[in-house]
TORPA-4810 file (N, C-alpha, C, O; in nm, 3 decimals):
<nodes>
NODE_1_6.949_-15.826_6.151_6.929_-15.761_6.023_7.044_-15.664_5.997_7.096_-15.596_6.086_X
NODE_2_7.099_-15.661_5.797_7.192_-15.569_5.850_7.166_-15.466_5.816_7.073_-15.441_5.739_X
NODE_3_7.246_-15.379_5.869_7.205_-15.206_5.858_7.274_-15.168_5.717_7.372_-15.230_5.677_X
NODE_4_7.208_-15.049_5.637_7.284_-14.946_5.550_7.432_-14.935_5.548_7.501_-14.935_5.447_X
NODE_5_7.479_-14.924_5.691_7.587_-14.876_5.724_7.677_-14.992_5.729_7.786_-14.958_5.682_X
NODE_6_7.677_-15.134_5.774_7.715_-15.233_5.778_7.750_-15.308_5.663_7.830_-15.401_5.661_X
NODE_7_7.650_-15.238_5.516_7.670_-15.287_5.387_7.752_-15.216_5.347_7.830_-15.259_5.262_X
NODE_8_7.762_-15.079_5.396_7.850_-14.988_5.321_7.966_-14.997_5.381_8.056_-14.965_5.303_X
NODE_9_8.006_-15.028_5.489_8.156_-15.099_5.514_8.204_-15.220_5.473_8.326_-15.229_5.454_X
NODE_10_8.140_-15.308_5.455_8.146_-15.434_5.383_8.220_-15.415_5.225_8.315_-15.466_5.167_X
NODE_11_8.092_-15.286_5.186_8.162_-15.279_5.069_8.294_-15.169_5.009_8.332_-15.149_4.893_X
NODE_12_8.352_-15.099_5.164_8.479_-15.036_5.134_8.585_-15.149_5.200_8.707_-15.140_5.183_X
NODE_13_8.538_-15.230_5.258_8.638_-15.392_5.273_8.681_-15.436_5.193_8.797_-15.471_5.174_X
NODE_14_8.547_-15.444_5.100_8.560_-15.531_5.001_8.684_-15.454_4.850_8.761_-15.509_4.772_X
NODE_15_8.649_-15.320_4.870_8.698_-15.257_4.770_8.827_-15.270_4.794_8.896_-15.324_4.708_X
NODE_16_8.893_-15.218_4.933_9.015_-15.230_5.002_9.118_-15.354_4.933_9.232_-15.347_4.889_X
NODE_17_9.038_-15.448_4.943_9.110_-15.597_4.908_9.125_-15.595_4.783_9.182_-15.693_4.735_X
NODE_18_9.088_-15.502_4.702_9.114_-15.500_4.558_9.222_-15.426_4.546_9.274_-15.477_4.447_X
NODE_19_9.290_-15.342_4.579_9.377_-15.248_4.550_9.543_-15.342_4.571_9.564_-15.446_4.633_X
NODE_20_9.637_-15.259_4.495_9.759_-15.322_4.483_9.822_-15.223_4.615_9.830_-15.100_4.619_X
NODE_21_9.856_-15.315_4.706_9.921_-15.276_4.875_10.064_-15.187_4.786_10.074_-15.066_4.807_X
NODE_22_10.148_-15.242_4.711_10.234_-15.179_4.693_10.207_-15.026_4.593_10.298_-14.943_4.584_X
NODE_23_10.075_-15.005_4.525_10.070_-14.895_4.525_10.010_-14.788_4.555_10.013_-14.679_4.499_X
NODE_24_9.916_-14.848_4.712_9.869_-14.797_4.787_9.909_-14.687_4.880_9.842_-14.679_4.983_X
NODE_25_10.008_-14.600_4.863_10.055_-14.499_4.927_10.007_-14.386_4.866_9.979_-14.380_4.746_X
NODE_26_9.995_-14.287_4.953_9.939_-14.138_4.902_10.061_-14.087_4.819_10.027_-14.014_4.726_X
NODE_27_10.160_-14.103_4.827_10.237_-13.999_4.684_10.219_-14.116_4.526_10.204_-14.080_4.410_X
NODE_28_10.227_-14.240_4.574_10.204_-14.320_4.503_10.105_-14.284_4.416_10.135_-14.252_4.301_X
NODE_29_9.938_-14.287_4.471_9.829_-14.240_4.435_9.820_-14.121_4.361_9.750_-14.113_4.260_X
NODE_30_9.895_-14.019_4.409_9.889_-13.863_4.359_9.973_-13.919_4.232_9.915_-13.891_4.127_X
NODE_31_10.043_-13.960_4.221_10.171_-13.997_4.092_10.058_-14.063_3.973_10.042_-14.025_3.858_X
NODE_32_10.010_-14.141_4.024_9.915_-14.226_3.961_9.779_-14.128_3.878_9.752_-14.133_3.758_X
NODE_33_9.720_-14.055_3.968_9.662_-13.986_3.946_9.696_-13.821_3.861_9.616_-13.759_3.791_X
NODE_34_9.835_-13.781_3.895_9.880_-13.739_3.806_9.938_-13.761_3.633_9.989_-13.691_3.546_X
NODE_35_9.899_-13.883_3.648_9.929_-13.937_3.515_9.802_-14.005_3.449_9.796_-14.036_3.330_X
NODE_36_9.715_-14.021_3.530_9.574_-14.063_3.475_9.526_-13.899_3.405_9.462_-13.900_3.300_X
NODE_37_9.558_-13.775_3.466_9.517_-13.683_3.453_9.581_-13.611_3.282_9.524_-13.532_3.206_X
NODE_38_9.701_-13.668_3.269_9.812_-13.619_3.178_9.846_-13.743_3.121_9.930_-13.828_3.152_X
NODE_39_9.717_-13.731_2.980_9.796_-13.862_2.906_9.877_-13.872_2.824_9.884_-13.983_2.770_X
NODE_40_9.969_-13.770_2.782_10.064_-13.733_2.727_10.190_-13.817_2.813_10.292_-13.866_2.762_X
NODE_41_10.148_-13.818_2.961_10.277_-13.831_3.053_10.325_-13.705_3.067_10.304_-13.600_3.006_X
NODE_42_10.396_-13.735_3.165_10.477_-13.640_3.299_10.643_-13.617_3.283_10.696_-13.727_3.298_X
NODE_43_10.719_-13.539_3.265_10.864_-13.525_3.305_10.900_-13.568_3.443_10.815_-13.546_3.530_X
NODE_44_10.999_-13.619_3.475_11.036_-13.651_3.586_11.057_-13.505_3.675_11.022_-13.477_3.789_X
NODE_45_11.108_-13.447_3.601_11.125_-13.283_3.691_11.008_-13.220_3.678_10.986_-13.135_3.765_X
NODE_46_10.925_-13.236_3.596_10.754_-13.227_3.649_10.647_-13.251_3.777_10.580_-13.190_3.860_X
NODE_47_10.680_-13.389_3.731_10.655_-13.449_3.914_10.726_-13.396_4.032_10.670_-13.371_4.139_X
NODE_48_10.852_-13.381_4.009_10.920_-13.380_4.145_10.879_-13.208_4.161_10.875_-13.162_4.275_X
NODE_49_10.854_-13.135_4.064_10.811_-12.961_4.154_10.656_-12.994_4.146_10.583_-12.901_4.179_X
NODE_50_10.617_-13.071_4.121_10.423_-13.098_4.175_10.400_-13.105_4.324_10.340_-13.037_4.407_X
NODE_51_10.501_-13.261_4.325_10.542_-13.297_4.449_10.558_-13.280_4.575_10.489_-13.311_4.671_X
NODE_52_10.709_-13.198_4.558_10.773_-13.147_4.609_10.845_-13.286_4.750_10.864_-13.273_4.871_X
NODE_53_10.864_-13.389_4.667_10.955_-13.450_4.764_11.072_-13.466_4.735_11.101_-13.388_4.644_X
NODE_54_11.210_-13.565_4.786_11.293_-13.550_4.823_11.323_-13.634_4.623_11.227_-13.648_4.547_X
NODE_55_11.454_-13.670_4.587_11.453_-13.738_4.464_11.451_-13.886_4.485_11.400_-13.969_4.410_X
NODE_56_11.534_-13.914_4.631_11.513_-14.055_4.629_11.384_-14.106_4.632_11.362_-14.199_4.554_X
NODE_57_11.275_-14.060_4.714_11.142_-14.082_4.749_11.022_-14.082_4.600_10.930_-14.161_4.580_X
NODE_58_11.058_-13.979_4.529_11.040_-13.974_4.380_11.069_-14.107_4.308_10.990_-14.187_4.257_X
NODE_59_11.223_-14.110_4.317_11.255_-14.241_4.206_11.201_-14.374_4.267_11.173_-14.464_4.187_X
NODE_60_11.181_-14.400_4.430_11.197_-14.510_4.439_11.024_-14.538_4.428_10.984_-14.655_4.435_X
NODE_61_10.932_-14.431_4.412_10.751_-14.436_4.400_10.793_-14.487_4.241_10.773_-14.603_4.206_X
NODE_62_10.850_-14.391_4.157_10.813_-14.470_4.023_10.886_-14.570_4.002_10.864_-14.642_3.905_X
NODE_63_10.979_-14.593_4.081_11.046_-14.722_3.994_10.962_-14.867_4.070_10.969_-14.980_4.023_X
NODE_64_10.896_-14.834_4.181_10.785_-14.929_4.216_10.687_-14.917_4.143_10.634_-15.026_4.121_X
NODE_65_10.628_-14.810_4.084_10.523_-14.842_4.009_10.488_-14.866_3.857_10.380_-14.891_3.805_X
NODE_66_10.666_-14.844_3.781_10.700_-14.899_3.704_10.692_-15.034_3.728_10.598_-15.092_3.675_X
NODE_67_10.796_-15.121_3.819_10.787_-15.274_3.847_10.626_-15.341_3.855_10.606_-15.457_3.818_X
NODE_68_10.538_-15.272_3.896_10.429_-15.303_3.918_10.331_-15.291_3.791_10.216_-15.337_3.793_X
NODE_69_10.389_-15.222_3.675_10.356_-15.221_3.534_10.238_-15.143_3.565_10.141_-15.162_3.491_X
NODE_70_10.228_-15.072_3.643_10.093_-14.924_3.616_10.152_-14.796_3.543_10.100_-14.691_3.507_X
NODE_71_10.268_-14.842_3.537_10.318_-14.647_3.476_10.444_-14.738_3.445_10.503_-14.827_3.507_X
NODE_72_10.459_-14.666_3.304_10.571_-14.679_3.163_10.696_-14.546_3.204_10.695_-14.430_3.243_X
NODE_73_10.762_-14.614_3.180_10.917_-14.485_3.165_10.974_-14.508_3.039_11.022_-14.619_3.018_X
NODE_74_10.977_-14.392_2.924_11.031_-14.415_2.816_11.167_-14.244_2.835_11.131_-14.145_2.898_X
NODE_75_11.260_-14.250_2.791_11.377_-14.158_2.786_11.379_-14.111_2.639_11.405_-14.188_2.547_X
NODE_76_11.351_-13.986_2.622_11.365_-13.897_2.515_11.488_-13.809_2.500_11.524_-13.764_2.608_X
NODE_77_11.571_-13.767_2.386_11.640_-13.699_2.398_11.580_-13.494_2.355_11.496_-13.467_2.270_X
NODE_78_11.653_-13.387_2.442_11.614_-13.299_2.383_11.704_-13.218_2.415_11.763_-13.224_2.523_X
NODE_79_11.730_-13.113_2.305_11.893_-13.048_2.305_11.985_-13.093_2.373_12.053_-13.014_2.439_X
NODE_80_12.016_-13.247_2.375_12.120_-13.315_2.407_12.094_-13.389_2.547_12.181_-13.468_2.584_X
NODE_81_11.980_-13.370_2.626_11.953_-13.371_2.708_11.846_-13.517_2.732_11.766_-13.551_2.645_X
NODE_82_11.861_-13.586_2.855_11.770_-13.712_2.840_11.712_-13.700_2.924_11.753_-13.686_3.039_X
NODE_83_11.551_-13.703_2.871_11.419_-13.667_2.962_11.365_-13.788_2.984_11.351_-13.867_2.891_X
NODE_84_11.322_-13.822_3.122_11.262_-13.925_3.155_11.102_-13.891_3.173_11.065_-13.841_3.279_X
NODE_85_11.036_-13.911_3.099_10.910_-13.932_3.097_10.804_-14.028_3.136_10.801_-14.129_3.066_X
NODE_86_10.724_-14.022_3.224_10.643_-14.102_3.277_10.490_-14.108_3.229_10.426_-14.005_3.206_X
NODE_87_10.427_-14.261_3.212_10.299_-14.249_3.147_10.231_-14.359_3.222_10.297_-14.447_3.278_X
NODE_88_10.121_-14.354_3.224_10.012_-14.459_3.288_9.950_-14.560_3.201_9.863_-14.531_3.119_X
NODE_89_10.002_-14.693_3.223_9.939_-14.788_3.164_9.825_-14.821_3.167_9.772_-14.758_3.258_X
NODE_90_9.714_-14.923_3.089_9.588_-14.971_3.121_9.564_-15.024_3.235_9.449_-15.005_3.274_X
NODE_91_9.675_-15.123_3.348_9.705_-15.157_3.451_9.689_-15.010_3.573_9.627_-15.002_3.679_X
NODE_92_9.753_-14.936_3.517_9.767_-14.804_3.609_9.624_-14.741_3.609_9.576_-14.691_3.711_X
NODE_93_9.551_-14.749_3.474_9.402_-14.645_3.488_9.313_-14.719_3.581_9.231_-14.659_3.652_X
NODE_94_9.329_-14.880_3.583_9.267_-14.979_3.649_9.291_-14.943_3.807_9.213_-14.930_3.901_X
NODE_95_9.409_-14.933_3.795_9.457_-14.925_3.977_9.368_-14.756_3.997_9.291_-14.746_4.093_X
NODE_96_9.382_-14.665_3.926_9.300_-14.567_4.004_9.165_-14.594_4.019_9.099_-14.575_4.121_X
NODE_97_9.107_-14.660_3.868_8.963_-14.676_3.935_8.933_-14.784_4.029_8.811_-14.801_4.028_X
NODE_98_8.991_-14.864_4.109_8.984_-14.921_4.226_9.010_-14.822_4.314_8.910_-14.793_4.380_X
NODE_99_9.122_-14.749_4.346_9.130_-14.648_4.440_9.002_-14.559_4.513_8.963_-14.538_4.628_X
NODE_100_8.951_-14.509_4.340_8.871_-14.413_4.298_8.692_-14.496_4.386_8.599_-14.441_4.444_X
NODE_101_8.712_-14.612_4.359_8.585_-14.705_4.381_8.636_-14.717_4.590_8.555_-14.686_4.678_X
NODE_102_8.731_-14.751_4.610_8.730_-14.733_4.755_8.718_-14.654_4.842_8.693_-14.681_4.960_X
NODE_103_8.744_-14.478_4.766_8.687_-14.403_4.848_8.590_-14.344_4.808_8.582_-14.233_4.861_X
NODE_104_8.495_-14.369_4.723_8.368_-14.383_4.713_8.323_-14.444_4.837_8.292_-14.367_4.927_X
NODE_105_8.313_-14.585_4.860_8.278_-14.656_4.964_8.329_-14.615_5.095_8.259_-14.648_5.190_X
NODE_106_8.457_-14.538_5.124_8.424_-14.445_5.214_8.340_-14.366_5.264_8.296_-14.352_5.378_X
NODE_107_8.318_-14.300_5.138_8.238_-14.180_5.184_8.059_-14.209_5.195_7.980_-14.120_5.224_X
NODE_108_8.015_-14.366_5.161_7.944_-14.432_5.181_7.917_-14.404_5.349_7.840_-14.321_5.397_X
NODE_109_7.994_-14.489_5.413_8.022_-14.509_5.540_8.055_-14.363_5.627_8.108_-14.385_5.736_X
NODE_110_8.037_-14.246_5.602_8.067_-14.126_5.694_7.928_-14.099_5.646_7.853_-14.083_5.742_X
NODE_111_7.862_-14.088_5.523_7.740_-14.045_5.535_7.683_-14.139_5.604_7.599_-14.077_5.669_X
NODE_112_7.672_-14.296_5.643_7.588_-14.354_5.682_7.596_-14.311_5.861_7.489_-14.317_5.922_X
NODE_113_7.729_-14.268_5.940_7.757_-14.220_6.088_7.692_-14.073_6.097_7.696_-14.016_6.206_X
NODE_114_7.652_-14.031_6.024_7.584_-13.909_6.070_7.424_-13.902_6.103_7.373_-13.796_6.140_X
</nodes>
């Protein structure tokens, strides 16, 4: 017979297998989630003092998660100046609520070990 706990890992397995591996990284996630949060979108020098990582590590999270069509980059000009702005696609709100749904089902599975 199966247990509570056995369903509730099953179903953070199951959730797991839903998520996109390539934008499964924690700055990834925070990026993601910073832009689910800000639907206006983000400045690139926004993110990077949120952050606080290096610039290559910055460009090369969004320009993967640009390729991956969860987050838009459009370039604005302002007092002469070209702002790269970042926004979260319908693809991107999708990828957090899978995220969002897997660690749910985590936390399934720690209440069920106690």
């Amino acid at each position: 017979m199966k247990s509570v706990l056995d369903d509730a890992i099953q179903e953070m397995l199951n959730a797991a297998r839903l998520l996109n591996k390539k934008a499964f990284t924690i700055d990834r996630c925070i990026i993601l989630v910073l832009l689910y949060c800000c639907s206006d979108g983000l400045q690139y020098r926004e993110l990077k003092n949120m952050l606080e990582i290096s610039d290559g590590k910055l460009i090369a999270d969004l320009t993967a998660l640009v390729k991956e069509a969860l987050v838009q980059k459009r370039t604005e000009l302002w007092d002469n100046k070209s702002l790269d702005i970042y926004t979260i696609d319908e693809h991107g709100i999708a990828e957090v609520e899978r995220c969002k749904a897997f660690f749910d089902a985590c936390q399934k599975i720690r209440g069920g070990c106690k």
